[in-house]
Structure formats: structure tokens, C-alpha cells
mmCIF file of the C-alpha atoms, coordinates in Angstrom:
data_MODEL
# 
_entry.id   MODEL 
# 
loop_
_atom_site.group_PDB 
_atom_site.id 
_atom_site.type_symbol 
_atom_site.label_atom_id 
_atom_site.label_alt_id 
_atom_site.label_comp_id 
_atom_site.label_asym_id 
_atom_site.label_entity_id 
_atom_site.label_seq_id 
_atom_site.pdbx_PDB_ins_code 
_atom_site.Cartn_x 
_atom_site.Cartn_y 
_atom_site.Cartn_z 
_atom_site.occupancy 
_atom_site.B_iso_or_equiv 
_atom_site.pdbx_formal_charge 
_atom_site.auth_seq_id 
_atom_site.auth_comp_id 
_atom_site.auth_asym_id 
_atom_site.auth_atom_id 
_atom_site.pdbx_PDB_model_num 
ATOM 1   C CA . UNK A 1 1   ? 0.000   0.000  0.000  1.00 0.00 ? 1   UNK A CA 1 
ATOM 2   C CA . UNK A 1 2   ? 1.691   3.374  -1.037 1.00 0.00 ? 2   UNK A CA 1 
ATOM 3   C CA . UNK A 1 3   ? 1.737   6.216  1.685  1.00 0.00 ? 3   UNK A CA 1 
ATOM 4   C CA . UNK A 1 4   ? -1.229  8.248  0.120  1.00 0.00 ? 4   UNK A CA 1 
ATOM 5   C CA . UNK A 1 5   ? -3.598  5.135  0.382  1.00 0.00 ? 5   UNK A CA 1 
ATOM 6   C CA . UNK A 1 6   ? -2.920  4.637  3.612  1.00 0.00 ? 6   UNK A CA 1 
ATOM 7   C CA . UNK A 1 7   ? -3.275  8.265  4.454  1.00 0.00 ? 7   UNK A CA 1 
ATOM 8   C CA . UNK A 1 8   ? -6.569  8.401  3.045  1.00 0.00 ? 8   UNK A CA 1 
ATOM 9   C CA . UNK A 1 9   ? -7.392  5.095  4.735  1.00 0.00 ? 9   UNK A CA 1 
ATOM 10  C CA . UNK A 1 10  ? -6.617  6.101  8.251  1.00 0.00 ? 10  UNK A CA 1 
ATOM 11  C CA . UNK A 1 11  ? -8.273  9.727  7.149  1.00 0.00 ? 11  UNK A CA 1 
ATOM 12  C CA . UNK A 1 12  ? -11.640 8.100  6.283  1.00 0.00 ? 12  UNK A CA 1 
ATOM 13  C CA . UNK A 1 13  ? -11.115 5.545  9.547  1.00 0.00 ? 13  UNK A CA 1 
ATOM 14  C CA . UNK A 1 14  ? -10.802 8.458  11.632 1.00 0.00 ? 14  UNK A CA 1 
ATOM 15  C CA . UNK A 1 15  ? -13.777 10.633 9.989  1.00 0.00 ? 15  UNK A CA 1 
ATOM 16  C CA . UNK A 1 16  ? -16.259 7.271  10.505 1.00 0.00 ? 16  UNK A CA 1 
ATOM 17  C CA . UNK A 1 17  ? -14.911 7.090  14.279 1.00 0.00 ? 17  UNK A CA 1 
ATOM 18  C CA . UNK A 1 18  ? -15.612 10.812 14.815 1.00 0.00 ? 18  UNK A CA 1 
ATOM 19  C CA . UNK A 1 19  ? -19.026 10.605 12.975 1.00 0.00 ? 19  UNK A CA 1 
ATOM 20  C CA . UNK A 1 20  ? -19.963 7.490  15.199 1.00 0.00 ? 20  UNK A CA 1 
ATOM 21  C CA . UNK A 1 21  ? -18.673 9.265  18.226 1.00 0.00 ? 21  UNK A CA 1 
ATOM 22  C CA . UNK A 1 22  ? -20.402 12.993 17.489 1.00 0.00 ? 22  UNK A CA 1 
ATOM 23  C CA . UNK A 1 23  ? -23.684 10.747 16.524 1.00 0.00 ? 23  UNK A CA 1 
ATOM 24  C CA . UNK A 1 24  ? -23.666 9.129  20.174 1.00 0.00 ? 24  UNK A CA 1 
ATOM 25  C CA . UNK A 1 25  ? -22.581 12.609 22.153 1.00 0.00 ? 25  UNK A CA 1 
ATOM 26  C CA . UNK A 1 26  ? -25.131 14.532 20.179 1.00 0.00 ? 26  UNK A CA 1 
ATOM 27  C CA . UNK A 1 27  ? -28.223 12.704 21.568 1.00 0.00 ? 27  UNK A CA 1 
ATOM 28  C CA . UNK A 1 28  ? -26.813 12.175 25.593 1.00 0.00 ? 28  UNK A CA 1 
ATOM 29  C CA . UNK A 1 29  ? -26.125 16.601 25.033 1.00 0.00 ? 29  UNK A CA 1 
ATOM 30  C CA . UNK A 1 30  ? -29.569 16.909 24.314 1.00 0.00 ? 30  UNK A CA 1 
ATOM 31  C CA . UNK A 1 31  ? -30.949 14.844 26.795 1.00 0.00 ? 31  UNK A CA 1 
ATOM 32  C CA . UNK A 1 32  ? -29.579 17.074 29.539 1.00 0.00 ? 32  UNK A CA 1 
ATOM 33  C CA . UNK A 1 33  ? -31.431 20.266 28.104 1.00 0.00 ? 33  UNK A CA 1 
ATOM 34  C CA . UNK A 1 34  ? -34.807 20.052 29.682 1.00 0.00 ? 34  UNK A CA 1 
ATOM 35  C CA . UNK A 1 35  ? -36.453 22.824 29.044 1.00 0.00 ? 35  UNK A CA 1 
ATOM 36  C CA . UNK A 1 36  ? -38.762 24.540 31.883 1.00 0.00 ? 36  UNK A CA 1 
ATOM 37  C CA . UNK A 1 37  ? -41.368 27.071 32.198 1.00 0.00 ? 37  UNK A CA 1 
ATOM 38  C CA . UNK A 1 38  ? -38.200 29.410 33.486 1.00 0.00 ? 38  UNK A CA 1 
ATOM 39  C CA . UNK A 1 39  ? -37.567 29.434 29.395 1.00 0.00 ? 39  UNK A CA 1 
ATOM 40  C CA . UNK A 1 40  ? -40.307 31.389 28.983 1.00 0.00 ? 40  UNK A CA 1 
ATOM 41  C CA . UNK A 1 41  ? -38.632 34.151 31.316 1.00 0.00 ? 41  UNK A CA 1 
ATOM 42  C CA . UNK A 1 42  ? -38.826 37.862 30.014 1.00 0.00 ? 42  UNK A CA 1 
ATOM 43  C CA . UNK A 1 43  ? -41.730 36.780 27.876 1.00 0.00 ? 43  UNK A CA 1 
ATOM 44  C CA . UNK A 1 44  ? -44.576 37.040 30.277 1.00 0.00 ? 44  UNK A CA 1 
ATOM 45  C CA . UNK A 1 45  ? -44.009 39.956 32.548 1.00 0.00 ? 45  UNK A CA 1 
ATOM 46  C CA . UNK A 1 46  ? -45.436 42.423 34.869 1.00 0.00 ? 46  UNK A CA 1 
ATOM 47  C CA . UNK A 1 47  ? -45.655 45.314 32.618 1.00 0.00 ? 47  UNK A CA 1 
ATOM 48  C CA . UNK A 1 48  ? -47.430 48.247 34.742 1.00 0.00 ? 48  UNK A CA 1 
ATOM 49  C CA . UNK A 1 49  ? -49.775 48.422 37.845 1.00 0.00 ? 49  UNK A CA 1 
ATOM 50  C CA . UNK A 1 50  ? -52.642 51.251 38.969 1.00 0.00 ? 50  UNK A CA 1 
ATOM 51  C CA . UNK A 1 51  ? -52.864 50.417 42.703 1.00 0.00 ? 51  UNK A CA 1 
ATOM 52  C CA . UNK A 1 52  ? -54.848 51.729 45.618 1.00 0.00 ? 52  UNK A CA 1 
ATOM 53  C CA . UNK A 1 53  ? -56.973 53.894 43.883 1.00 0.00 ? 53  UNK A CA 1 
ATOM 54  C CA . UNK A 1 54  ? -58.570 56.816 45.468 1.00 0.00 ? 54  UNK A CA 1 
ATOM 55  C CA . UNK A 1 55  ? -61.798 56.491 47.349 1.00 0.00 ? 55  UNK A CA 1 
ATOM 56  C CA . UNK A 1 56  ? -63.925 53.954 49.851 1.00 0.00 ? 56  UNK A CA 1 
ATOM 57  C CA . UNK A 1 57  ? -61.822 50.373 49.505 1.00 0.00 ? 57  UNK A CA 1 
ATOM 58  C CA . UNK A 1 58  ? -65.852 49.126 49.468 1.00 0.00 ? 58  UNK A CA 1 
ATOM 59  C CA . UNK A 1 59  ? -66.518 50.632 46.288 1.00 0.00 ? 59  UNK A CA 1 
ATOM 60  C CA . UNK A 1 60  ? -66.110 48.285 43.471 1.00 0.00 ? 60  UNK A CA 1 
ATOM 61  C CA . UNK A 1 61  ? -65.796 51.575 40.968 1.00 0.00 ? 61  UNK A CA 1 
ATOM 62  C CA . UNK A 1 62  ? -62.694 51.918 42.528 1.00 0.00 ? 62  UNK A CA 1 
ATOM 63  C CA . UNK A 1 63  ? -61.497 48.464 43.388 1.00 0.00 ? 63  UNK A CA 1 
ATOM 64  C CA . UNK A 1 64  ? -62.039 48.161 39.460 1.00 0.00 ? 64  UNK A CA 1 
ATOM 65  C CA . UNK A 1 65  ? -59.857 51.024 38.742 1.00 0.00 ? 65  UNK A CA 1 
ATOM 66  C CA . UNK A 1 66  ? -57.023 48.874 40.980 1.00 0.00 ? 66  UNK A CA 1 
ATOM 67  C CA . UNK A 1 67  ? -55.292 46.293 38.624 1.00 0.00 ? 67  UNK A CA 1 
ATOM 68  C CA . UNK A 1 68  ? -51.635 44.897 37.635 1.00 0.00 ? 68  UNK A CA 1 
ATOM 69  C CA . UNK A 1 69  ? -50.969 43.893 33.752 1.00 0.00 ? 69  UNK A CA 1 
ATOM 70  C CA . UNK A 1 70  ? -49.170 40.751 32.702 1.00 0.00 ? 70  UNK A CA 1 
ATOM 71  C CA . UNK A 1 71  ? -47.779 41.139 29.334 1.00 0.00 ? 71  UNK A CA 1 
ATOM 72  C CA . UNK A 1 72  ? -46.656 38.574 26.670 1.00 0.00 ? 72  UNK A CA 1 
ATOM 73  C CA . UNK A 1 73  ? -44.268 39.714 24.478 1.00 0.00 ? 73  UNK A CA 1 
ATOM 74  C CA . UNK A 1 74  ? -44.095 36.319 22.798 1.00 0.00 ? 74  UNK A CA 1 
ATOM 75  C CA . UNK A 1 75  ? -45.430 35.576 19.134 1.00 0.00 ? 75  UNK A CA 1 
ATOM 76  C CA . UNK A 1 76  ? -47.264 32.748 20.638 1.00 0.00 ? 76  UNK A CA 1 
ATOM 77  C CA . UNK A 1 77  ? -50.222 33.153 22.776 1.00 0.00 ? 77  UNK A CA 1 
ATOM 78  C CA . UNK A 1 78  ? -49.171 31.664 26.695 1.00 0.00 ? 78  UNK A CA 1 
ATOM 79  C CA . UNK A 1 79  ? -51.354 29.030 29.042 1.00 0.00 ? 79  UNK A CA 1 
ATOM 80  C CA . UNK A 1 80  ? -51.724 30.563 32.473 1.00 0.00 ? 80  UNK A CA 1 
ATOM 81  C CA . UNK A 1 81  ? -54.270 28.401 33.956 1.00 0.00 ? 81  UNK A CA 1 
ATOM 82  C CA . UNK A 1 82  ? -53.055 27.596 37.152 1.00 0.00 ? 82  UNK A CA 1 
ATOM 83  C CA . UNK A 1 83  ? -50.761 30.534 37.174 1.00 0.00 ? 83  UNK A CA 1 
ATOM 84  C CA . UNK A 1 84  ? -50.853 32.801 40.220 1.00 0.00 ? 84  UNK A CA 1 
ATOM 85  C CA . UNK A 1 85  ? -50.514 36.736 40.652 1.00 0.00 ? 85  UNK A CA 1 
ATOM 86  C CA . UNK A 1 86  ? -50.165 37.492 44.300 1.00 0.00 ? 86  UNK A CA 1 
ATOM 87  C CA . UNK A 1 87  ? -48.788 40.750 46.701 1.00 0.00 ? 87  UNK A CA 1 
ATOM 88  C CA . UNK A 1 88  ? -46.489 40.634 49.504 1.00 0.00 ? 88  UNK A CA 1 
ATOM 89  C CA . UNK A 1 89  ? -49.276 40.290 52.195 1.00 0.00 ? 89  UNK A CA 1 
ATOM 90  C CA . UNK A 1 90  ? -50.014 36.476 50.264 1.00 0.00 ? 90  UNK A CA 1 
ATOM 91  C CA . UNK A 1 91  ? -53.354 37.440 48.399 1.00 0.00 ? 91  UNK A CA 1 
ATOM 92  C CA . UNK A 1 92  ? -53.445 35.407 45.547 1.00 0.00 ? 92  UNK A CA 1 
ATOM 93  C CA . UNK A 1 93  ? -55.429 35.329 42.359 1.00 0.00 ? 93  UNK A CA 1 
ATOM 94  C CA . UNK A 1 94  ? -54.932 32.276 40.267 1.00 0.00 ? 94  UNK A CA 1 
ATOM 95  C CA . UNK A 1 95  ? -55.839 32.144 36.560 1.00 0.00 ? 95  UNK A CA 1 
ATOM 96  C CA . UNK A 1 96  ? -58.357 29.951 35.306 1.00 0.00 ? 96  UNK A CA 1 
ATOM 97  C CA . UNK A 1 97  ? -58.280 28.620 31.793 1.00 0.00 ? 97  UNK A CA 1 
ATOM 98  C CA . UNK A 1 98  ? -57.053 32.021 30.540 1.00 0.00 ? 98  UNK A CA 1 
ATOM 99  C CA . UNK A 1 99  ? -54.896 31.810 27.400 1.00 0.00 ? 99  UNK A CA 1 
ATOM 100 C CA . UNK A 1 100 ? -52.851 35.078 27.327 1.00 0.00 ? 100 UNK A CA 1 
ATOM 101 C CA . UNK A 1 101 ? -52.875 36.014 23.514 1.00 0.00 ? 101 UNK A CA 1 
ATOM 102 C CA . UNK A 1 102 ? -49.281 36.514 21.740 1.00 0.00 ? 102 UNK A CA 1 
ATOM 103 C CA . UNK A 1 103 ? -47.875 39.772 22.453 1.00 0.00 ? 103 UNK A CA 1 
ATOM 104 C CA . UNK A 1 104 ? -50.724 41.057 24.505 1.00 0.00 ? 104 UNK A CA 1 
ATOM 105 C CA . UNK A 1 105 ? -51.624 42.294 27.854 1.00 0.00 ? 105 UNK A CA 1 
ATOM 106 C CA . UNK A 1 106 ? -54.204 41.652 30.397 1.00 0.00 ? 106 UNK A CA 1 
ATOM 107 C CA . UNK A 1 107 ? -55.294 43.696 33.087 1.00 0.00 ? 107 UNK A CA 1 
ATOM 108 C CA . UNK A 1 108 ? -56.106 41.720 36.392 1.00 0.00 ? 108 UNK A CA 1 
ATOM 109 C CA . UNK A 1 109 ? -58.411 44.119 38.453 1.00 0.00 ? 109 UNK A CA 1 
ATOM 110 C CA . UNK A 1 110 ? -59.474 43.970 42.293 1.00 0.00 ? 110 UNK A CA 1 
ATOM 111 C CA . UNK A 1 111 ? -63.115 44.589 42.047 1.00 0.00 ? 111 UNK A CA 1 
ATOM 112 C CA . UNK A 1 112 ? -65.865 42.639 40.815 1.00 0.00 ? 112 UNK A CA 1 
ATOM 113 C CA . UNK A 1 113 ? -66.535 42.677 37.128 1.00 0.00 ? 113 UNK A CA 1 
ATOM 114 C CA . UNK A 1 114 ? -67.019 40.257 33.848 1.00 0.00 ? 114 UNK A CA 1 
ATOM 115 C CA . UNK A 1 115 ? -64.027 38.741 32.887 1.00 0.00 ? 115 UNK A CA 1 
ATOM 116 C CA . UNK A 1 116 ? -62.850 39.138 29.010 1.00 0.00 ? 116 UNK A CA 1 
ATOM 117 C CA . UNK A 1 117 ? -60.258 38.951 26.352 1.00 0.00 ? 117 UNK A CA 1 
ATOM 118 C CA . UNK A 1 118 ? -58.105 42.014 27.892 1.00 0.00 ? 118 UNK A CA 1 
ATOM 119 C CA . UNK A 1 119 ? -59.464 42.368 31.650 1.00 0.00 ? 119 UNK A CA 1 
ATOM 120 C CA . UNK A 1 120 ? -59.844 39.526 34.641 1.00 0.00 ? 120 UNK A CA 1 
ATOM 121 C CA . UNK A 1 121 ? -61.637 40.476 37.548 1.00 0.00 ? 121 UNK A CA 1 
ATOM 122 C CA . UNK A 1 122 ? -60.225 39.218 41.187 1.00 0.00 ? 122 UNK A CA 1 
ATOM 123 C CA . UNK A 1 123 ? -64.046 39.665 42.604 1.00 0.00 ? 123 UNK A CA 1 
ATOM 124 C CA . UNK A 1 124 ? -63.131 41.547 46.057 1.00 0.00 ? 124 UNK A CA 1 
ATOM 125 C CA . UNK A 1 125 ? -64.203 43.744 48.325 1.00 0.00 ? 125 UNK A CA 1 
ATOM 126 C CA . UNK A 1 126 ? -61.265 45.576 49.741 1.00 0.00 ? 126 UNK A CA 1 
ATOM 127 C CA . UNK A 1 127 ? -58.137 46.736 47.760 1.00 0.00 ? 127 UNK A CA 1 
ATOM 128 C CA . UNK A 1 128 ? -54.983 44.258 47.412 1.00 0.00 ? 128 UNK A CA 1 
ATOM 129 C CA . UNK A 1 129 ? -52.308 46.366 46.110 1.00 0.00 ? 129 UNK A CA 1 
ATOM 130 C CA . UNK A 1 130 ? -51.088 49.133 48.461 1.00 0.00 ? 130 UNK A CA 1 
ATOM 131 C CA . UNK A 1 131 ? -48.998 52.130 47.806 1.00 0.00 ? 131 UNK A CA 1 
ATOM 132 C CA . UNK A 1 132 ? -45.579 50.338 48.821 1.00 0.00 ? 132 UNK A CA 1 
ATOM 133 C CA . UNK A 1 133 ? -45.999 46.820 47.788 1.00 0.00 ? 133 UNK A CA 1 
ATOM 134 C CA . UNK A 1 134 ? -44.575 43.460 45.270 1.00 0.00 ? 134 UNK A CA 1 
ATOM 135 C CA . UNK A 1 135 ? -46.508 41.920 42.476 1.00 0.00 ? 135 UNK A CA 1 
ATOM 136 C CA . UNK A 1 136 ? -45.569 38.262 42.166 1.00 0.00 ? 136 UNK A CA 1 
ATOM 137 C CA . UNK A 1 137 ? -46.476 36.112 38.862 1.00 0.00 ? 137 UNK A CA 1 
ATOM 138 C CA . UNK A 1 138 ? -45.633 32.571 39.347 1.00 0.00 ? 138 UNK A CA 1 
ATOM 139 C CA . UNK A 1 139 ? -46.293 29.584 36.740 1.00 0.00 ? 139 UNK A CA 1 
ATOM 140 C CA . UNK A 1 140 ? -48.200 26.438 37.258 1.00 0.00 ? 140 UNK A CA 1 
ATOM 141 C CA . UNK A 1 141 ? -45.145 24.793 39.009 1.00 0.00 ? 141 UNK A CA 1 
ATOM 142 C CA . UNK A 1 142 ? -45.108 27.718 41.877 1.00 0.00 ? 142 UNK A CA 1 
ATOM 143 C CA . UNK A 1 143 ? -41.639 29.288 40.226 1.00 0.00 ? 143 UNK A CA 1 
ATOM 144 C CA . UNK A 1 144 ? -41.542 32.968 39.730 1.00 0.00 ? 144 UNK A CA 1 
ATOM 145 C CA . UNK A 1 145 ? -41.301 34.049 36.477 1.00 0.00 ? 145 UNK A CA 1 
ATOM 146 C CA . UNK A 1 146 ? -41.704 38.310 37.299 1.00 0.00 ? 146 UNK A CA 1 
ATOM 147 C CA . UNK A 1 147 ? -42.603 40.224 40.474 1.00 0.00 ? 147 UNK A CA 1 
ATOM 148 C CA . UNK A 1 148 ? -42.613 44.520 40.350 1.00 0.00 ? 148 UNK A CA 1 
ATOM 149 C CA . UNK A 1 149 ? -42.211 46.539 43.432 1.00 0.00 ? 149 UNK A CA 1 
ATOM 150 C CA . UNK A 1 150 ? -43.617 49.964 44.255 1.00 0.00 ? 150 UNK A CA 1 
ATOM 151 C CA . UNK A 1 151 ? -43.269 52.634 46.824 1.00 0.00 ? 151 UNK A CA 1 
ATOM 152 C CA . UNK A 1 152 ? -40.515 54.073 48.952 1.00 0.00 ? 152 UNK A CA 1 
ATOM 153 C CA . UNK A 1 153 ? -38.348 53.653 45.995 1.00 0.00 ? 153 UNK A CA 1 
ATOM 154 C CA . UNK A 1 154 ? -39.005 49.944 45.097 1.00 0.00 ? 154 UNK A CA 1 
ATOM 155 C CA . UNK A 1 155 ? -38.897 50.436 40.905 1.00 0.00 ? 155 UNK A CA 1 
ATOM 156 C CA . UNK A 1 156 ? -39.921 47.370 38.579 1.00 0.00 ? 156 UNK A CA 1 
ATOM 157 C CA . UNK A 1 157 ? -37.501 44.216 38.499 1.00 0.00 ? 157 UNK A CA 1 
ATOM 158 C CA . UNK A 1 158 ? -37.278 40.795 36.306 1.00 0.00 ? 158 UNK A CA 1 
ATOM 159 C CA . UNK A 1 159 ? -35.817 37.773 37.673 1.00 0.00 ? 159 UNK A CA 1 
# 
């Protein structure tokens, strides 16, 4: 065998090996990726909140007027059923088969009211959100995937 067959022999030995090796690698790589609702961070946010409106806490104009947005800024709509939206003192509104549309925003208000396409309704009686105070969105599996703070010099932050 001259020198430049068995150069090209051990050449194509070596690219088969490497092939066979990348092909098993590749698969045992992409079995560690698991990807979790956390992937969908800085997609679904807290964008903006109107809290403790003005007036008698018993009056649902203004417990209506009292709301926090969630905002998806995906180009696929989002499944928050079972999602939660809740404020430091541990009042919690959880989502029920709401589908968040892609790269729109829902307001969740206090008050009582009909629920639709852009606005949920919380149905209370006394104001959540107070004039110093944390928004937390967690998913279905209880992780947080946004929380805003307010007041006293608390300004908006993503996790």
C-alpha cells in the first residue's frame, strides 16, 4: 500500500470514528437540556400596575380602577391556567383557563366585574395592592417568572 492510500485510509477511519462518536454525544447533550417554564422568562411579565386607587376600599368603581398587567411579548399566545398573581401580604389570584394572547396584555383588576379577552376580575371587596408593595407572577409549578415593586423607591424588576 503506497503512503497516500494509507493516508486516506486512516483519514476516512478516523472521519467514521468521529461521525460514530459525534452521533452518540449529540443525543446524551440533548438529553440534559430540559427545558422549563423558566424558558419562557422575560416573555410574560409584569408590565405596569394602577394600585390603591382613590376612594372607599368598598366601592367596586374603585377596586375596578385597581389592577396589575401581565404582558406577553411572545409571538405565541401563553397558558396561564393555574398561574398565580399574588402581593407581599399572600393574596393570591390564580388564573383559570385564561390563554394570554401573543404579544398582549391583560389587566387583572381587584373589584368585581365580567371577565374578558383584555381584563380579569379578582371579585373583592377591599383593595390588594397598596402604595408600597410586590406583584408576584408565578407559573403552574409555583416558580416565579416576574414580580414589580412599588413605593418608597421599590422600581420594577425581572428575575
Amino acid at each position: 500500500m503506497t503512503v497516500s492510500a494509507s493516508v486516506r485510509r486512516i483519514t476516512a477511519v478516523t472521519a467514521v470514528t468521529a461521525a460514530a462518536l459525534g452521533a452518540v454525544a449529540l443525543p446524551a447533550a440533548a438529553a440534559d437540556h430540559h427545558p422549563t417554564p423558566h424558558s419562557r422568562q422575560g416573555v410574560v411579565r409584569i408590565s405596569a400596575a394602577h394600585v390603591h386607587a382613590p376612594g372607599r376600599d368598598d366601592r367596586n368603581v374603585t377596586l375596578a380602577k385597581e389592577w396589575v398587567a401581565v404582558t406577553n411579548d411572545a409571538r405565541r399566545p401563553v397558558d396561564l391556567n393555574h398561574w398565580t398573581l399574588t402581593d407581599r401580604s399572600g393574596h393570591t389570584y390564580t388564573f383559570h383557563h385564561y390563554r394570554l394572547g401573543a404579544r398582549s396584555t391583560v389587566r387583572v383588576h381587584t373589584g368585581v366585574g365580567r371577565d374578558t379577552r383584555k381584563d380579569l376580575f379578582q371579585d373583592r371587596r377591599r383593595s390588594v395592592w397598596d402604595a408600597t408593595d410586590t406583584a408576584t407572577l408565578r407559573d403552574d409549578h409555583g416558580r416565579v417568572v416576574d414580580d414589580a415593586s412599588w413605593g418608597r423607591g421599590r422600581g420594577h424588576r425581572h428575575h
